[in-house]
PDB file of N, CA, C and O in Angstrom, chain B, residues numbered from 101:
ATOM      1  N   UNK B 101       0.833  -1.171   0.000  1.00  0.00           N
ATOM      2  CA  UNK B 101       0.000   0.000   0.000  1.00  0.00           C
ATOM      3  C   UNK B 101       0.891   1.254   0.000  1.00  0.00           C
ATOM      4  O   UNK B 101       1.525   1.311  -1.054  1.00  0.00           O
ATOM      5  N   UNK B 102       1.121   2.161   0.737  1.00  0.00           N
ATOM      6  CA  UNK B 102       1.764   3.000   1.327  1.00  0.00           C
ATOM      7  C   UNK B 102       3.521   2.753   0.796  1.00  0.00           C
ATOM      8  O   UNK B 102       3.974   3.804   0.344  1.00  0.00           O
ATOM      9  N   UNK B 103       4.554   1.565   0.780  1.00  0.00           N
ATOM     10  CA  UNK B 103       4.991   1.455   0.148  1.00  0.00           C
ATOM     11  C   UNK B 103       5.269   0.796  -1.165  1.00  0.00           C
ATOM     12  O   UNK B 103       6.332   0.286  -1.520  1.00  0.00           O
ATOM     13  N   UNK B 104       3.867   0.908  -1.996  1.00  0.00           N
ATOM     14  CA  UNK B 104       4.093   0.953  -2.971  1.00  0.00           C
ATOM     15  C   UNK B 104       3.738   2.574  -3.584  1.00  0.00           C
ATOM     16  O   UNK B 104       3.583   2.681  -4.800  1.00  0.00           O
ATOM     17  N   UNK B 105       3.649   3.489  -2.936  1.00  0.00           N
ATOM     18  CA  UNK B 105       3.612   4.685  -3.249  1.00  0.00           C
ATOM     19  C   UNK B 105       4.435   5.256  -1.986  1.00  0.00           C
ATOM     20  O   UNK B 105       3.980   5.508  -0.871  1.00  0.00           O
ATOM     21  N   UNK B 106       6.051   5.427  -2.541  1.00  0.00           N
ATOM     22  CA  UNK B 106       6.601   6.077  -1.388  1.00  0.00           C
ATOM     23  C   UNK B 106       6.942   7.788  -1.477  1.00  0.00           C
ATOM     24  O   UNK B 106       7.940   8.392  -1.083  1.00  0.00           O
ATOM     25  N   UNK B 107       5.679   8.310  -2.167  1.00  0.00           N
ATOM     26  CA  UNK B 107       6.177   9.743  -2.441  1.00  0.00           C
ATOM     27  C   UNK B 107       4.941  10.525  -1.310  1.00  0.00           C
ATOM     28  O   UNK B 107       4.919  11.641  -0.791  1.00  0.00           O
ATOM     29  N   UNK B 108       3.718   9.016  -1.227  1.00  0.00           N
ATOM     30  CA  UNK B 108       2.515   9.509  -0.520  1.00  0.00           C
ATOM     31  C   UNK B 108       2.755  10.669   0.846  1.00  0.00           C
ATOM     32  O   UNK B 108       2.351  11.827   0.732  1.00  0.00           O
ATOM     33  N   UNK B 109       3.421  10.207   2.053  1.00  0.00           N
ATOM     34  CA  UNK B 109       3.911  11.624   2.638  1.00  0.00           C
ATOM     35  C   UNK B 109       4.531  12.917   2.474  1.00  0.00           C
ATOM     36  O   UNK B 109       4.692  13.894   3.205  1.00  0.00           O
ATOM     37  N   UNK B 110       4.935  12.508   0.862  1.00  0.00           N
ATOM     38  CA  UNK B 110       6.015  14.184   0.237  1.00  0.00           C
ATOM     39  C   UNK B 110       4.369  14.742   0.229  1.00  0.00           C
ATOM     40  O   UNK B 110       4.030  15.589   1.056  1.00  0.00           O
ATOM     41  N   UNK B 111       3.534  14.277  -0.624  1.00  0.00           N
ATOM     42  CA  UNK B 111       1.993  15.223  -0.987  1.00  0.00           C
ATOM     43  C   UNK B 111       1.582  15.904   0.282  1.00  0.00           C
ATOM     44  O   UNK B 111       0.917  16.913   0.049  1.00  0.00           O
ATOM     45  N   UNK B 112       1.733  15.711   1.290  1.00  0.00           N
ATOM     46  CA  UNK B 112       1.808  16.387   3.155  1.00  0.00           C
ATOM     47  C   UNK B 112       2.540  17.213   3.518  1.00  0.00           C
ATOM     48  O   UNK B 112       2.146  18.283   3.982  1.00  0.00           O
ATOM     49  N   UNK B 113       4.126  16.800   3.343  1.00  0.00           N
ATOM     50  CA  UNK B 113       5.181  17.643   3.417  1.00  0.00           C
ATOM     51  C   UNK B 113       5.565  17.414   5.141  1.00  0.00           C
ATOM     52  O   UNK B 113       6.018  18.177   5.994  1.00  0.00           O
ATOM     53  N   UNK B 114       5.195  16.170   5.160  1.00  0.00           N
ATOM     54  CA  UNK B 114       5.723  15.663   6.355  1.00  0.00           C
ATOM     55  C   UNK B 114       6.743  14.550   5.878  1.00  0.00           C
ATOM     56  O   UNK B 114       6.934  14.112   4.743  1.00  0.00           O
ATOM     57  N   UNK B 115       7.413  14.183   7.221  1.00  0.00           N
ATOM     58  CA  UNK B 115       8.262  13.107   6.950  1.00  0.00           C
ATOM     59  C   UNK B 115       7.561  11.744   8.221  1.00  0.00           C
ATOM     60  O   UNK B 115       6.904  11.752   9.261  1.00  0.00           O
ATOM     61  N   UNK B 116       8.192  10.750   7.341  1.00  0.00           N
ATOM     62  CA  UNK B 116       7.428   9.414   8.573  1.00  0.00           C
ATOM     63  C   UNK B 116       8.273   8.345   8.345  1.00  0.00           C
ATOM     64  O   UNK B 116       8.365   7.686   7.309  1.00  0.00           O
ATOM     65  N   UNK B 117       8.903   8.210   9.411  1.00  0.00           N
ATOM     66  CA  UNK B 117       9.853   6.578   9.114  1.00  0.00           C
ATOM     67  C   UNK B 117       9.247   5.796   8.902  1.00  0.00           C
ATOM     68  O   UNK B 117       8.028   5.669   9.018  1.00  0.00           O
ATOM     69  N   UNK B 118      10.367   4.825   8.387  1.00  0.00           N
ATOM     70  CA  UNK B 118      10.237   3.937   8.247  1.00  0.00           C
ATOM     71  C   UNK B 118       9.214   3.218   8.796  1.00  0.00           C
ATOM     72  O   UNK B 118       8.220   2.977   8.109  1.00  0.00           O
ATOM     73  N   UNK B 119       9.285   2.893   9.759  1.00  0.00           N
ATOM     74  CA  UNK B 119       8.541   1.845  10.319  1.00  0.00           C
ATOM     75  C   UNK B 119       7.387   2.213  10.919  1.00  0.00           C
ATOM     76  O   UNK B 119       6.678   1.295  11.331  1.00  0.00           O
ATOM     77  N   UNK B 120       6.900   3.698  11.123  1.00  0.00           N
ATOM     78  CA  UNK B 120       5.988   4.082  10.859  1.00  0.00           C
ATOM     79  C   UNK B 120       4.701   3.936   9.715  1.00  0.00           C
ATOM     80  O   UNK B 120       3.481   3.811   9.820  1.00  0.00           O
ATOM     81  N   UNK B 121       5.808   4.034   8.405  1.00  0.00           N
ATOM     82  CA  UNK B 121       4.974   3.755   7.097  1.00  0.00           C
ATOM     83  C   UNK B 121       4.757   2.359   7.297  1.00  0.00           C
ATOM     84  O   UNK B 121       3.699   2.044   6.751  1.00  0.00           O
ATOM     85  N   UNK B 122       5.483   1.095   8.020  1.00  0.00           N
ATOM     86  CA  UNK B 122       5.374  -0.390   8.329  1.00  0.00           C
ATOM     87  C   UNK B 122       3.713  -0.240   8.744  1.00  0.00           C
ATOM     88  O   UNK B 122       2.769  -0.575   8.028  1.00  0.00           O
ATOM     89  N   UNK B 123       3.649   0.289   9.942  1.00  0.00           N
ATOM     90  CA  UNK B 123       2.597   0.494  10.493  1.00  0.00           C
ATOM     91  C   UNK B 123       1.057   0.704   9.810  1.00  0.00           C
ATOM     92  O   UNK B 123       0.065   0.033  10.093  1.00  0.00           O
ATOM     93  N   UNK B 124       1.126   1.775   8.871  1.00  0.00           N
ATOM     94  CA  UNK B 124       0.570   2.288   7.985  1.00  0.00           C
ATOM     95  C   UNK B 124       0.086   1.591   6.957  1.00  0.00           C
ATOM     96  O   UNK B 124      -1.037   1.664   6.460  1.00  0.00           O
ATOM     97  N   UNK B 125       1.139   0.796   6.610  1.00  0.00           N
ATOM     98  CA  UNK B 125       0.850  -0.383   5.317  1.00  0.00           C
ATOM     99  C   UNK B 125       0.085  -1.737   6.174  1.00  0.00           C
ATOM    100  O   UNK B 125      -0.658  -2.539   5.607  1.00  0.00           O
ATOM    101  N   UNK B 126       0.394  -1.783   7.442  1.00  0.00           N
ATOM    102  CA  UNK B 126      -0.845  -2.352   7.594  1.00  0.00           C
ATOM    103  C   UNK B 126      -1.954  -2.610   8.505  1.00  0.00           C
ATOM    104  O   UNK B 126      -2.590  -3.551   8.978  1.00  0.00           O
ATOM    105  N   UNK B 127      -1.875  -1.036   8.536  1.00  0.00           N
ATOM    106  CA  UNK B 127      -3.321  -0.416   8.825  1.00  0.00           C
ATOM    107  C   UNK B 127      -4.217  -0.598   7.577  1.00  0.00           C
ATOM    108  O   UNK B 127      -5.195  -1.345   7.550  1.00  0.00           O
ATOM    109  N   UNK B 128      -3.757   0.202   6.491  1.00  0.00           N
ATOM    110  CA  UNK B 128      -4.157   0.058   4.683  1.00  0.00           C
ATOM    111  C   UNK B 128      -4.704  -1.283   4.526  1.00  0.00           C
ATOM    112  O   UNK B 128      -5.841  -1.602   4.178  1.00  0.00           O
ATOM    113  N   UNK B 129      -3.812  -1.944   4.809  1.00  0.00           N
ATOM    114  CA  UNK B 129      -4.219  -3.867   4.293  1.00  0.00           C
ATOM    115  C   UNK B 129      -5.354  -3.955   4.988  1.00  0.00           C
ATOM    116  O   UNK B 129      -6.353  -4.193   4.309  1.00  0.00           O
ATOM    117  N   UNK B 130      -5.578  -3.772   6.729  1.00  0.00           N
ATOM    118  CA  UNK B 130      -6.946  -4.139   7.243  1.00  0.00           C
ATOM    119  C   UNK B 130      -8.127  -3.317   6.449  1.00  0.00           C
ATOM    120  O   UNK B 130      -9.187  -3.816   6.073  1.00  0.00           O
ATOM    121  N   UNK B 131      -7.719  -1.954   6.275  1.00  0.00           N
ATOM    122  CA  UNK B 131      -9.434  -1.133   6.203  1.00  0.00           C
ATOM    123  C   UNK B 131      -9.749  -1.599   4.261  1.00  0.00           C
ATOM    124  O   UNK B 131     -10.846  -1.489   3.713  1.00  0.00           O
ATOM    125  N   UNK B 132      -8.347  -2.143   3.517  1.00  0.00           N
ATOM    126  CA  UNK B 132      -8.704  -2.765   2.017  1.00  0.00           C
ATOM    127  C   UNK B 132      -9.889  -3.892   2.772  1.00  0.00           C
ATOM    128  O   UNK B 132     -11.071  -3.669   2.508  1.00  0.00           O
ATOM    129  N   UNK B 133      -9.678  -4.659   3.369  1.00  0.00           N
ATOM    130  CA  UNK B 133     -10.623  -5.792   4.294  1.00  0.00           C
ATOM    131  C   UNK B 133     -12.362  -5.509   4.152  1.00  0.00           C
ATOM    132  O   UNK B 133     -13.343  -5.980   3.576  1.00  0.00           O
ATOM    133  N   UNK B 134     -11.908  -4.159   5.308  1.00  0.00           N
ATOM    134  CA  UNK B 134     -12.921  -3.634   5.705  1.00  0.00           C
ATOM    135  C   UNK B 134     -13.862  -2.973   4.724  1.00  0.00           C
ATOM    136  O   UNK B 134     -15.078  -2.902   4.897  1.00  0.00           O
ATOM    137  N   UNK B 135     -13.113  -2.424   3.527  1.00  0.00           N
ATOM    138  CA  UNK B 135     -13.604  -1.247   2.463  1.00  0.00           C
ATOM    139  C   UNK B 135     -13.836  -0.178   2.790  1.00  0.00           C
ATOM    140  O   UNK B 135     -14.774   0.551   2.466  1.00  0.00           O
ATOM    141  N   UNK B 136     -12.519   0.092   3.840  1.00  0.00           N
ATOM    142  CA  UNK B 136     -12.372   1.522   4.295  1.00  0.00           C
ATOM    143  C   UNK B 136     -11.541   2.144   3.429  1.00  0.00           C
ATOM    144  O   UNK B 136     -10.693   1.458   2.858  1.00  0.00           O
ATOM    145  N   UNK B 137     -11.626   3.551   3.171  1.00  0.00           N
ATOM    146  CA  UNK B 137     -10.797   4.701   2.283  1.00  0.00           C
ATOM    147  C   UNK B 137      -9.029   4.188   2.953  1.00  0.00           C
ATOM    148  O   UNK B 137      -8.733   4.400   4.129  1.00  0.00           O
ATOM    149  N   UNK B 138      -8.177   3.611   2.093  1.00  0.00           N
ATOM    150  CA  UNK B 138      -6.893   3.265   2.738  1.00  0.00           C
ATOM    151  C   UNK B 138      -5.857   4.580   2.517  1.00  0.00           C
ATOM    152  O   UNK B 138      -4.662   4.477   2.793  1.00  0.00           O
ATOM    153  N   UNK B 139      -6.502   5.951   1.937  1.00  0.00           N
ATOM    154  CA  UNK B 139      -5.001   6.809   1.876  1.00  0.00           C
ATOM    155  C   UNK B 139      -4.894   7.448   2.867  1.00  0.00           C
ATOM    156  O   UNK B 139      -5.768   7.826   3.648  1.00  0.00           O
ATOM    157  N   UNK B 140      -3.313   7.665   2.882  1.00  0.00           N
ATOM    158  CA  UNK B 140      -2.843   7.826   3.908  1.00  0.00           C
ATOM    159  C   UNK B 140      -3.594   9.062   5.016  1.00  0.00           C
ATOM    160  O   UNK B 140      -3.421   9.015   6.233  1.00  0.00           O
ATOM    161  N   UNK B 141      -4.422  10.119   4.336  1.00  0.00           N
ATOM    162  CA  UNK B 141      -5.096  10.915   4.755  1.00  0.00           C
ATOM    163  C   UNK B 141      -6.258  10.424   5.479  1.00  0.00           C
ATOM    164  O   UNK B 141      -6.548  10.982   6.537  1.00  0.00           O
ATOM    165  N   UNK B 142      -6.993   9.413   5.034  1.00  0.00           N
ATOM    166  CA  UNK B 142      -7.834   8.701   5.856  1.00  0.00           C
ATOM    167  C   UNK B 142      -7.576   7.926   7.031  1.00  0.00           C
ATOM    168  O   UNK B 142      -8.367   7.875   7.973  1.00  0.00           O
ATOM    169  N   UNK B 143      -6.243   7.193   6.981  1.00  0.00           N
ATOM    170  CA  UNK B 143      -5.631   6.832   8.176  1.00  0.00           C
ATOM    171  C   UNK B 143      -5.490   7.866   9.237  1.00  0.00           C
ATOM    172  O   UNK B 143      -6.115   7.823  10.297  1.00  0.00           O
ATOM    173  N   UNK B 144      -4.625   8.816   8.901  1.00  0.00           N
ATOM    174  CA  UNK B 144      -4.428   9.532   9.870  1.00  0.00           C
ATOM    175  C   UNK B 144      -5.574  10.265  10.248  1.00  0.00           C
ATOM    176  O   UNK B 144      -5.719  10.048  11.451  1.00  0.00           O
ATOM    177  N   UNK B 145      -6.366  10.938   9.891  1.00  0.00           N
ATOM    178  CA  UNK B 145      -7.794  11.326  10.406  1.00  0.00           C
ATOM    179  C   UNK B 145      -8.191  10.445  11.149  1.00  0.00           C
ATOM    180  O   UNK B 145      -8.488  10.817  12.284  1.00  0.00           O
ATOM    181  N   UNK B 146      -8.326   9.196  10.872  1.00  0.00           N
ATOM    182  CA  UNK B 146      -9.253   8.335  11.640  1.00  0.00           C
ATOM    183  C   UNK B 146      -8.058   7.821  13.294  1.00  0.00           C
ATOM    184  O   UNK B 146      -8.376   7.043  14.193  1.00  0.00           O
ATOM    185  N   UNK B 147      -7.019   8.432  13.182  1.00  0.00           N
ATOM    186  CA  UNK B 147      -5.855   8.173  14.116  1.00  0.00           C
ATOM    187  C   UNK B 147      -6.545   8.938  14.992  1.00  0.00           C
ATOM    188  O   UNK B 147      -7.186   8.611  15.992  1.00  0.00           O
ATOM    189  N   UNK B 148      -6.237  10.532  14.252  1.00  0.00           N
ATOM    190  CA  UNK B 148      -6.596  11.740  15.420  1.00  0.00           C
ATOM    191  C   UNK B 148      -7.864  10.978  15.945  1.00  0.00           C
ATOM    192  O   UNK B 148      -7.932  10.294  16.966  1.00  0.00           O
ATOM    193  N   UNK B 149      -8.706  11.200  15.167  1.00  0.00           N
ATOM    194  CA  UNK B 149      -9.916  11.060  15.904  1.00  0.00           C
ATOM    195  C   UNK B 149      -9.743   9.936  17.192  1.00  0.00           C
ATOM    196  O   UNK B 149     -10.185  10.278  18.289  1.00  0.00           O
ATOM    197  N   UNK B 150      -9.121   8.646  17.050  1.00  0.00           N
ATOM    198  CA  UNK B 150      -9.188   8.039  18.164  1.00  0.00           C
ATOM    199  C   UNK B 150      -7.933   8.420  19.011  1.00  0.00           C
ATOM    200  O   UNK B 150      -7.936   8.428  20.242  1.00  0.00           O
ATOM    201  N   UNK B 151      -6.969   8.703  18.310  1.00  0.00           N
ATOM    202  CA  UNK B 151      -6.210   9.373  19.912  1.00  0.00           C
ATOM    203  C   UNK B 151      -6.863  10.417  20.764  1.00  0.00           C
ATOM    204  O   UNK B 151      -6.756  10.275  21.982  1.00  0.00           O
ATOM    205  N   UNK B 152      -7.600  11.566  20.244  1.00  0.00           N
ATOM    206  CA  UNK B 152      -9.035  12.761  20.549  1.00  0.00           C
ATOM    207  C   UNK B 152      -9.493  11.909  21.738  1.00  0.00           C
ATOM    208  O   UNK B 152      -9.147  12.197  22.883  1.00  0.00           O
ATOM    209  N   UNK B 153     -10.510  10.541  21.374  1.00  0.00           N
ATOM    210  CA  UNK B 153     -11.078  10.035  22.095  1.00  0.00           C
ATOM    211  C   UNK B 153     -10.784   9.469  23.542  1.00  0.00           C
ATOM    212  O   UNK B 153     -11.463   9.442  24.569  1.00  0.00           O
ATOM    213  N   UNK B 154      -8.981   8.845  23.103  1.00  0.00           N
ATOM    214  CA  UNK B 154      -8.956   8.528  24.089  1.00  0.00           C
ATOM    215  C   UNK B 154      -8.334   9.359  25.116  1.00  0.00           C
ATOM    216  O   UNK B 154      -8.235   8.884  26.247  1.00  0.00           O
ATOM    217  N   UNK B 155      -7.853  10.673  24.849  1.00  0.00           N
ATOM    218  CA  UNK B 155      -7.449  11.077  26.119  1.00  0.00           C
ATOM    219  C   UNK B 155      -8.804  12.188  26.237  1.00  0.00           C
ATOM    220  O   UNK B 155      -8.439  13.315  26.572  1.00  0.00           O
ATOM    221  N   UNK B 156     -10.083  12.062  26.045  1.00  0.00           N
ATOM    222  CA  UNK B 156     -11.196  12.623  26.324  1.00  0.00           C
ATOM    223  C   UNK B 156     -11.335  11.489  27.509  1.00  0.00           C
ATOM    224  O   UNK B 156     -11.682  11.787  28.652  1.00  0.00           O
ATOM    225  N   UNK B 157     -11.066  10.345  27.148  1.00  0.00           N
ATOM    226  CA  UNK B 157     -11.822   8.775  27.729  1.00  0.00           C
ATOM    227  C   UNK B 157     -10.979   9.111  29.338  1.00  0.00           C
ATOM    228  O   UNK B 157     -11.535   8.986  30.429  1.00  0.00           O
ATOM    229  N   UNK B 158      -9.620   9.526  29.143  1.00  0.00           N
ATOM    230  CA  UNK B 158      -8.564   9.966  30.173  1.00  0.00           C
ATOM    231  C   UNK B 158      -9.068  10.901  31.343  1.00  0.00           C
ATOM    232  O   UNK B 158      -9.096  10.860  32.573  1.00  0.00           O
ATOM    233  N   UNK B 159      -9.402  11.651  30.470  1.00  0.00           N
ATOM    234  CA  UNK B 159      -9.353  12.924  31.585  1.00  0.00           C
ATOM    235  C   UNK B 159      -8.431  13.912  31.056  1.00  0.00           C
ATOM    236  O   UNK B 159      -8.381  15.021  31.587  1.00  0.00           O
ATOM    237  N   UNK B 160      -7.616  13.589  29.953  1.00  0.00           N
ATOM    238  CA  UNK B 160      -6.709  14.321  29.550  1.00  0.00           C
ATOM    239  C   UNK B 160      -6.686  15.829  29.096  1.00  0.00           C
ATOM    240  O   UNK B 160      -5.780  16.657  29.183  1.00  0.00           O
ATOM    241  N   UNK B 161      -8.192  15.950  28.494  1.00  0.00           N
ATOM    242  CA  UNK B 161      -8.473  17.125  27.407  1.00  0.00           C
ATOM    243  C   UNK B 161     -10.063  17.138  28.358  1.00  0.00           C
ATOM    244  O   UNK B 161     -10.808  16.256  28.785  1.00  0.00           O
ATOM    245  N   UNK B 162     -10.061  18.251  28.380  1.00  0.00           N
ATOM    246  CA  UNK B 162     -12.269  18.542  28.558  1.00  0.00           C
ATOM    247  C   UNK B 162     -13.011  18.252  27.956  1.00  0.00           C
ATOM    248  O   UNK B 162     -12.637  18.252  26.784  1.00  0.00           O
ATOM    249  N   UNK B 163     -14.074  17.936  28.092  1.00  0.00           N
ATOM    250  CA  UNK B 163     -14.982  16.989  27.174  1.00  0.00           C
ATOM    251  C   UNK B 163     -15.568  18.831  26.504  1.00  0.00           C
ATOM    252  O   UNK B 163     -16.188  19.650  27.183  1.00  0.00           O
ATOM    253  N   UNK B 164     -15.329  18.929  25.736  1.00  0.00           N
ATOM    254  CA  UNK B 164     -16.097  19.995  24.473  1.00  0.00           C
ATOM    255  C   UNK B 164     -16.983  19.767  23.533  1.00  0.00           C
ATOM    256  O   UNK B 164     -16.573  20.029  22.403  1.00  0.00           O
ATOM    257  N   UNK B 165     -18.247  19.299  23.619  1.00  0.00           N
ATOM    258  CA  UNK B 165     -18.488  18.829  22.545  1.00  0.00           C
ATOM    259  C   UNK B 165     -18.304  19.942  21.234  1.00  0.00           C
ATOM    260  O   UNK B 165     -18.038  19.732  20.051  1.00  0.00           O
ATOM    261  N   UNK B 166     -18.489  20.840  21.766  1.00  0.00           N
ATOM    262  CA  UNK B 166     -17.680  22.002  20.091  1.00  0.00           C
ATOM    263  C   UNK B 166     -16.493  21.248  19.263  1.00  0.00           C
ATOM    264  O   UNK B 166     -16.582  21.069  18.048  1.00  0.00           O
ATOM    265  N   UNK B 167     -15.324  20.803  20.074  1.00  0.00           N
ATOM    266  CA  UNK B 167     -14.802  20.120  19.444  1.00  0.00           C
ATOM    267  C   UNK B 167     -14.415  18.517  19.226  1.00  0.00           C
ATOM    268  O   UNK B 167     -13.295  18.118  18.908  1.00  0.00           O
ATOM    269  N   UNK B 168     -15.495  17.747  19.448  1.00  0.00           N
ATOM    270  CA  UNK B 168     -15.141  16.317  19.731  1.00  0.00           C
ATOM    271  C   UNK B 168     -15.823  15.967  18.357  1.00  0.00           C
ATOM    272  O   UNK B 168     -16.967  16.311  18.061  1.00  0.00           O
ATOM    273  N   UNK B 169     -14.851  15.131  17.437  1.00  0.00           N
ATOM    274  CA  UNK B 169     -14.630  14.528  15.890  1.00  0.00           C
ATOM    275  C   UNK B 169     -16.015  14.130  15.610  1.00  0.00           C
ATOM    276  O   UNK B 169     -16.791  14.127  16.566  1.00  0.00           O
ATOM    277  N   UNK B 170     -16.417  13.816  14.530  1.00  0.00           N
ATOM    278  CA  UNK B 170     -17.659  13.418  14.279  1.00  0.00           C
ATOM    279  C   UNK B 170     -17.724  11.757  14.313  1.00  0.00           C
ATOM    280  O   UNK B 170     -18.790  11.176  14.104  1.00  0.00           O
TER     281      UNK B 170
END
């Protein structure tokens, strides 16, 4: 997935190791499974959103609903 397109984080203008993109490629492979959107933009959205959650789940951040992900 992800490395078979290794320019996909230049289009961001971020950088992501290695084994990060490991990670990534197979995250991609499960949501191909699932028939979830696998680019890399959809991953990471769907990241925030559950890291969001869980330090809401924490205590970490205030529960806002103004800003809690859809």
């Amino acid at each position: 997935m992800t490395s078979e397109h290794p320019d996909a984080p230049k289009q961001f203008g971020i950088r992501i190791s290695d084994e990060v993109m490991e990670l990534v490629s197979a995250i991609q492979a499960a949501r191909k499974i699932n028939n979830q959107p696998i680019t890399l933009a959809a991953v990471v959205e769907d990241s925030i959103k559950c890291h969001y959650n869980r330090l809401l789940k924490e205590g970490a951040i205030p529960n806002d609903t103004t800003n809690q992900p859809n």
